[in-house]
LUMZATI-706533 format. One record per residue (C-alpha): residue in one letter; y, z, x. Coordinates in steps of 0.1 Angstrom, whole numbers, plus 5000, padded with zeros to 4 digits. Example, Ala and Ser with C-alpha at 12.3 -4.5 7.8 and 13.67 -1.06 7.14 Angstrom:
2
A495550785123/S498950715137/
END
This chain:
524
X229937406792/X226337436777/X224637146776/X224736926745/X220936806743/X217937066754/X214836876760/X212436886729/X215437106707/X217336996682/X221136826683/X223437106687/X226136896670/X229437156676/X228537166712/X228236826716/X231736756696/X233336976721/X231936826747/X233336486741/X236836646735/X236536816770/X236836626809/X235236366822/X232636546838/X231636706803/X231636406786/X229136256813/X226636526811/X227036536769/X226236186769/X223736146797/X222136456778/X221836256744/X220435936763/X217836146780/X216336256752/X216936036725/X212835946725/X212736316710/X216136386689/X215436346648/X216936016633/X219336226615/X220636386648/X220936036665/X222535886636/X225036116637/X225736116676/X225835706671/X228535786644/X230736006669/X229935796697/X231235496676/X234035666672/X235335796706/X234635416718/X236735336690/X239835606692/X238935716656/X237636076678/X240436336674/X240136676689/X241736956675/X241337336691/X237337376693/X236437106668/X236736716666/X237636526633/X236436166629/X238935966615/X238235646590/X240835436612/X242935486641/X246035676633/X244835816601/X246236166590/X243236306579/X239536336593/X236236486589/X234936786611/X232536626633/X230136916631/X230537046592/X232036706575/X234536966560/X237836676556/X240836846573/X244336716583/X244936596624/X248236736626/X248436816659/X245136666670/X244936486703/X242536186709/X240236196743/X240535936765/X237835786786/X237235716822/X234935346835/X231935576840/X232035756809/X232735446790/X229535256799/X227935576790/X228935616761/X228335226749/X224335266761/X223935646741/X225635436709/X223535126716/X220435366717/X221835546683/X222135156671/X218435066678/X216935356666/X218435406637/X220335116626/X219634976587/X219734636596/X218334386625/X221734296639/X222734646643/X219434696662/X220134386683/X223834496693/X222334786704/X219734636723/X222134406741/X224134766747/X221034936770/X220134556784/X223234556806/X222234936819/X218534926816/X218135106848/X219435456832/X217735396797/X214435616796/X211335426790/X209735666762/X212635566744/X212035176748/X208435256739/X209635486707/X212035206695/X209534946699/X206735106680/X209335146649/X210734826652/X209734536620/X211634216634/X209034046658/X211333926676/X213534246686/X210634386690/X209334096717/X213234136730/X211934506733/X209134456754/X210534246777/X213434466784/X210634756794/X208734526813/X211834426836/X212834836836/X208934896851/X208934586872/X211734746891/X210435116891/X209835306920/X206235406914/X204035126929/X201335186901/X203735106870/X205134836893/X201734646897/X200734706856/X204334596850/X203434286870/X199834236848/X202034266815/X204334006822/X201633726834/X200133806805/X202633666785/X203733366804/X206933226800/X209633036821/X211833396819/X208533546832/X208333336863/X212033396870/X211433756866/X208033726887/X209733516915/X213033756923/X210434026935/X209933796963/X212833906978/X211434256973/X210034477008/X207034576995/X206034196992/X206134167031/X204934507039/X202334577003/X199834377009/X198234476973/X201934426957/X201734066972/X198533946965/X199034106931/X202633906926/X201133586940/X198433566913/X200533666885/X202833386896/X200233136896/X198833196865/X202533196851/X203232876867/X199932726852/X200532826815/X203632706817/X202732396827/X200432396797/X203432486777/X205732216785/X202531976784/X201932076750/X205932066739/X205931716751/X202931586732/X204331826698/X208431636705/X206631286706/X204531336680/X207331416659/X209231166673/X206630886664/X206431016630/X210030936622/X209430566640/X206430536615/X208630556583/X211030386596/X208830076607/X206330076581/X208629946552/X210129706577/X206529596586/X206129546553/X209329326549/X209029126581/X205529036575/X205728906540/X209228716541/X209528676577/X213028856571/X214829006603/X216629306581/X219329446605/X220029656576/X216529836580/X218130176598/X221030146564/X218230246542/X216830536558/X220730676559/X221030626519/X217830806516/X219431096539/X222631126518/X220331106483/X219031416503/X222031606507/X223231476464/X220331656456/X221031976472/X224432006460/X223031936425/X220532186432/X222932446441/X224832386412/X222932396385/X219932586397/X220732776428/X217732956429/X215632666437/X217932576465/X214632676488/X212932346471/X216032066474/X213931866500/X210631786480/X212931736448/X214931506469/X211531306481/X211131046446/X215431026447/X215530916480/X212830636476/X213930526444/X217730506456/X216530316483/X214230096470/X217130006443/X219529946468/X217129706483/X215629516454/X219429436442/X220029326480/X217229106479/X218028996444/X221728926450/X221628786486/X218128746504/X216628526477/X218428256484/X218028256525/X214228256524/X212927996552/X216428036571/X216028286594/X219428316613/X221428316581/X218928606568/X219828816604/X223328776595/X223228846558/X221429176563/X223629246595/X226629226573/X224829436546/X224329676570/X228229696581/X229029696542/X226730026533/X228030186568/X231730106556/X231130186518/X229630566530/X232130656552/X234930536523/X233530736494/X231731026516/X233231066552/X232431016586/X231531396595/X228131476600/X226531656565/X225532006566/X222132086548/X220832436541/X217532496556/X214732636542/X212332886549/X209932596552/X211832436578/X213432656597/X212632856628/X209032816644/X205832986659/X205433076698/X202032896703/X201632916740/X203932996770/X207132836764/X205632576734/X206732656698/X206032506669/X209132426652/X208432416608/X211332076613/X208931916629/X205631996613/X207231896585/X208231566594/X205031506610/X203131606575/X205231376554/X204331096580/X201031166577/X201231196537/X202830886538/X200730676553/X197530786532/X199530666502/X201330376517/X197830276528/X196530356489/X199630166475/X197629816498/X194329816497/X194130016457/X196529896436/X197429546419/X200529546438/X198729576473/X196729286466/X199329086452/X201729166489/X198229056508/X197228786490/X201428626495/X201328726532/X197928566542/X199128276522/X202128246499/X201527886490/X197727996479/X198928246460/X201328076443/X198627846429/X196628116420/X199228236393/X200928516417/X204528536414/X205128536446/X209128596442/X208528876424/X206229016444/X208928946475/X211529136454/X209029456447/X207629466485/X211729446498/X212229746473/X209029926483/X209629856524/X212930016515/X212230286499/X209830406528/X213030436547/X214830636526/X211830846529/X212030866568/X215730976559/X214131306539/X212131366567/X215131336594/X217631546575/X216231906589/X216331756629/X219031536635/X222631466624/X223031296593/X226131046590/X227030716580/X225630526613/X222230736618/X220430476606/X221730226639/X219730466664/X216230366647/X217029976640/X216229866676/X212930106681/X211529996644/X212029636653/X210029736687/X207329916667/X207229636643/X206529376669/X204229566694/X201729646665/X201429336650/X203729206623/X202329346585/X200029556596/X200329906588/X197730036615/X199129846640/X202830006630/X201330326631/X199630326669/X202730136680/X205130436665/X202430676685/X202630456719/X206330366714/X207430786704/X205430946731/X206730726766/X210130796754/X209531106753/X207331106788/X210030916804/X213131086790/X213031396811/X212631236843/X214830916840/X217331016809/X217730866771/X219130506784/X216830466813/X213730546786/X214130286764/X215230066787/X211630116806/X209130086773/X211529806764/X210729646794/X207029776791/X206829596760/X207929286769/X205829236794/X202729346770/X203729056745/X203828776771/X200028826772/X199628906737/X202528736716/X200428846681/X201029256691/X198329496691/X196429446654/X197129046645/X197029016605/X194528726595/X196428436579/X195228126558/X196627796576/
END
């Protein structure tokens, strides 16, 4: 049998048909003949061997006399020549069968077909994953002719790691030890796994250049990784703190002008979360092309939903428990079991499912293993917008003064011609909608159901009371303190043990210093 590829010649496409209809040992060297020189064959050659390839894996390959048809399904009664594309009937056409070795073969020449010339980035990826599980018999040139082609940044990352781990086990101790270079330049926790298993190699106990050489690649792997995970722990905390701080600062707010204990805090930031997900499916109904933009339309809904559902709670209910502080905790306690309950009635239970947008989604490598996630960023932008206007809201506006004056002293302020209930009513609504905020910001990380809101309750209450109750500074540092040493903590000692710990670290904080970090000056 001629052979099916010659080196630097174009596809002879009948040969190469008949090969595949012929034994095993022709099929081998048809197919081994395509892979080996793939890097050189013409796109339009390799497409068409990925088609025919596709199709003997398939059984859609029918050979009939000197020629093979390919068939549009199994079992059809007509084909195509594979050679010509002239359509002819299979009447008497048998289909090959192949052997385990010929098989995996063929899967790695089609997976080569697939990432050269496939139209789209999953194609290229399935064929990827095809030569990853026999990288040992894929050529390099062809790794290095896929990768130059290749658009996606990450195939093409996928791409280069694959060649690296096909040099790092080469036998040519120059490509071995540049193989070795490229990988700790890109550092990674893959890398040092990769690094490490050439431990077990010989030529680290008998190279003495291949050890020293693998020894410092591992250490500076091991060092940026460090780095990394340094870096992804600050980033996670940061975030982390961010949601605390919109969570806590309207409850800041609330606590330190009415001395109300509202259990139903964590309630509000749930009802700004399923505002969230109204606007989206409004969005996508009426104006599905602006579906990308749902989350900043959603931003004045969910804090004016919130805010309304407070200043009718405090209107209806908290008014009239003002200076009776246990019968407050349980009014807002059974507030908050009333909105969980009323949710899960007229909505569900089941978690929501929100489309994410470009803006949100995915992330950036930054360093070793640390990525910046867009989920985060964002949350940790809003937080940050937040508190510039929360902060412009106090200290610039007629109602900042007016929620100052009442909390350094409301009997003061009274006499000076405040209305001090209303001003109570309008900081409840304001403290509220802040949370319904911190429920925009959550929808793109966590799950979003009717009891979300009970996981932030406890740590806003903590934040609230380590930085000093109605300050918003003192909210924000605490949020900072409070997000990062659960997030310290957590890997070493779990989720429980974590706030268990910083609750315990707290406590022990207030017994010398009862006021919290930033004490709020008050008018006896």
């Amino acid at each position: 049998m001629p052979p099916a590829l010659a080196a630097e010649a174009a596809l002879d496409r009948g040969a190469l048909a008949t090969a595949l209809c012929g034994d095993g040992a022709a099929q081998a060297k048809a197919v081994e003949g395509v892979l080996r020189n793939s890097a050189e064959a013409t796109s339009g050659d390799l497409a068409w061997a990925g088609t025919i390839l596709r199709a003997l894996l398939d059984r859609r390959l029918a050979c009939l006399g000197e020629s093979a048809l390919v068939l549009d399904r199994a079992g059809a009664a007509d084909g195509r020549d594979a050679a010509t594309g002239t359509a002819r009937p299979v009447t008497g056409g048998r289909s090959p069968v192949l052997g385990l070795r010929q098989r995996a073969l063929v899967e790695t020449a089609s997976g080569a077909a697939s990432l050269l010339t496939g139209a789209d980035v999953e194609l290229r990826r399935a064929g990827l994953a095809a030569l990853e599980r026999r990288i040992a018999t894929v050529p390099e040139a062809l790794l290095l002719r896929a990768a130059s082609a290749e658009s996606d940044p990450g195939l093409r990352a996928g791409l280069a790691a694959i060649a690296q781990s096909a040099a790092l086990s080469s036998v040519d101790p120059v490509r071995r030890l540049a193989a070795i270079r490229a990988v700790s330049e890109a550092p990674s926790g893959a890398a040092f796994s990769r690094l490490s298993a050439l431990k077990a190699d010989a030529a680290y106990g008998s190279d003495p250049a291949f050890r020293s050489a693998l020894d410092a690649a591992l250490a500076r792997v091991e060092r940026a990784v460090s780095i990394g995970n340094g870096l992804a722990v600050l980033y996670n905390g940061l975030s982390f703190a961010s949601i605390l701080f919109m969570a806590a600062a309207g409850l800041a707010i609330i606590f330190g002008l009415m001395g109300v204990i509202n259990l139903a805090q964590g309630e509000f930031i749930m009802i700004g979360a399923y505002a969230t997900y109204g606007v989206q499916e409004a969005v996508r109904r009426l104006a599905p092309g602006w579906l990308d933009a749902y989350l900043l339309a959603a931003i004045p809904v969910a804090f004016l939903a919130s805010a309304l559902v407070g200043i009718a709670i405090e209107a209806l209910i908290l008014r009239h428990l003002y200076r009776r502080p246990l019968m407050s905790l349980l009014a807002t306690w059974a507030v908050s079991l009333f909105l969980i309950n009323g949710v899960r009635v007229a909505v569900g239970s089941q978690n929501l499912q929100f489309a994410m947008p470009p803006y949100v989604s995915g992330g950036v490598p930054l360093y070793a293993d640390f990525v910046v996630t867009w989920n985060r960023l964002f949350a940790i932008a809003f937080a940050a917008v937040t508190l510039v206007l929360t902060l412009v809201i106090l200290k610039r506006t007629p109602l900042g003064l007016a929620i100052r004056a009442v909390t350094q002293n409301r009997d003061m302020a009274a006499c000076l011609g405040i209305r001090t209930r209303r001003v109570d009513r309008l900081a409840f609504g304001f403290g509220s909608g802040l949370a319904g905020l911190a429920g925009v910001a959550l929808c793109p990380i966590y799950s979003v159901n009717p009891g979300m809101g009970a996981n932030f309750v406890i740590d806003s209450f903590m934040v609230v009371v380590l930085g000093g109750v109605g300050t918003v500074v003192g909210t924000l540092v605490a949020a900072l303190g409070i997000g990062g040493a659960n997030v310290l903590i957590e890997p070493f000692y779990g989720a429980v043990a974590a706030k268990v710990i910083v609750l315990a670290g707290i406590i022990l904080f207030l017994q010398r210093r009862p006021e919290g970090l930033f004490a709020m000056r008050r008018r006896r």
